[in-house]
N, C-alpha and C positions, 0 to 999 in steps of 0.2 A: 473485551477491548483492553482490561488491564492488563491480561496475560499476553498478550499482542504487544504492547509497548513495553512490556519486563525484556522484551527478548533485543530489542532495539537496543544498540550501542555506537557511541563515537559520535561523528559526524553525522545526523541524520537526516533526508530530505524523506517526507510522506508527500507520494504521487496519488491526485484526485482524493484532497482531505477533507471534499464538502464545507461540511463547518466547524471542522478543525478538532473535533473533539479529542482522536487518537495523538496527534502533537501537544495540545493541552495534557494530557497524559503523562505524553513523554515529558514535556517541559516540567510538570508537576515532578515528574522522578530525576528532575535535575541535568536533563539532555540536552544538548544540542540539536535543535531540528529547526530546518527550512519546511515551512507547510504552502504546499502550491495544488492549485486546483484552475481546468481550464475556464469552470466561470467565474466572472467577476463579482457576480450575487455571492455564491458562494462564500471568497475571501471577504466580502465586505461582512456575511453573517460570523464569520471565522473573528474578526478585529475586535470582538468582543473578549474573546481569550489574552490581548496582546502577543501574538503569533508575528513571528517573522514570516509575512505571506507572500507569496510570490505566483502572478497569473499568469499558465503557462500550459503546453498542450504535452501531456506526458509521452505524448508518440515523437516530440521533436523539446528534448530538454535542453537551455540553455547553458550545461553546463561543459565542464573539459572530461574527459574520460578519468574513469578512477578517484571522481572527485569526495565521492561521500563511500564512507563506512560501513554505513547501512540506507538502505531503502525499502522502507514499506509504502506498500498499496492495499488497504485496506477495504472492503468492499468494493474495488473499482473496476477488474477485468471483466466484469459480468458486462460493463456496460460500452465495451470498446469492440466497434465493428473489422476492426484487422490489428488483433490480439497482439500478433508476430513483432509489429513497429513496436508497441509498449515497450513487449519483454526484451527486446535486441537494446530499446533506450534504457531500460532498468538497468541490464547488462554493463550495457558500456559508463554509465555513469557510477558503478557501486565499486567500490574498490574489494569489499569483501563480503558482507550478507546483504540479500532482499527476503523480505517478509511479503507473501504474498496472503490476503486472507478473503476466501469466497464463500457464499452464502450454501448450506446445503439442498436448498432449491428453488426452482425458479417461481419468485413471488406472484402471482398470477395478475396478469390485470395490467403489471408496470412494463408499461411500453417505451422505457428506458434500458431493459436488462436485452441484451444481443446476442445472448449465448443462453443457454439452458446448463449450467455443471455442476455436474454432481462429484464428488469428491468423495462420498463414504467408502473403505473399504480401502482406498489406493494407497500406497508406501511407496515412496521412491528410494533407491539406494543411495544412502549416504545425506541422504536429506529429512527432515521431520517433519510427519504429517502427523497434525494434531487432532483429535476426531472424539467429542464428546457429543452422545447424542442429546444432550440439555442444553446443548448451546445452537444458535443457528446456523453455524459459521466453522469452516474449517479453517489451518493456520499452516500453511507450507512455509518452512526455512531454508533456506538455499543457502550454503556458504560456497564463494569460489575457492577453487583449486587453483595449486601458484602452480 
């Protein structure tokens, strides 16, 4: 998770932060981040951090286009049943990078996770896919193209 928030810069909003550790992180490294999650348990276990929280549904973000610099979601597309809205919201809200980071497999048992993906092995061009097999979790960087 540290190496996940090293990569985060400028203005940052983390979509679905649970409880807030990854913004904790960032704020720890001196960042600017809005951390918001759709439940409201959630940011209240988050307020322990002093976290700028915000309760919100990542497929419909209340912000203007282009608003944040960066946008991480860290372990959270596993558990979104129409992937597509997230990533078009990541999109349209990020001005320049989203960190995306997903588990390399599906946890057995947790009837939260809606997707099964596996990530070992993939490169995309012009993007970094970060793949350590001691870790659980892979780390996609996406910068926009102007």
């Amino acid at each position: 998770m540290e190496e996940l928030a090293h990569y985060a810069y400028g203005f940052i909003l983390e979509v679905g932060a649970a409880d807030g550790y990854i913004s904790y992180l960032m704020k720890g490294q001196g960042k600017d981040v809005i951390t918001s999650d759709i439940s409201a348990d959630a940011c209240r276990r988050a307020k322990r951090f002093k976290l700028n929280l915000l309760i919100c549904d990542g497929r419909h973000l209340p912000f203007k286009d282009d608003t944040f610099d960066c946008i991480v979601a860290g372990e959270t597309l596993e558990h979104i049943k129409n992937m597509g809205y997230i990533l078009a919201e990541l999109q349209r809200v990020s001005k320049k990078r989203i960190i995306i980071s997903l588990p390399h497999e599906h946890w057995k048992g947790d009837r939260t996770h809606v997707w099964d993906i596996m990530w070992r092995g993939v490169m995309y061009k012009g993007d970094k896919l970060n793949f350590d097999p001691n870790l659980g979790f892979s780390i996609l960087i996406m910068d926009k193209k102007f």
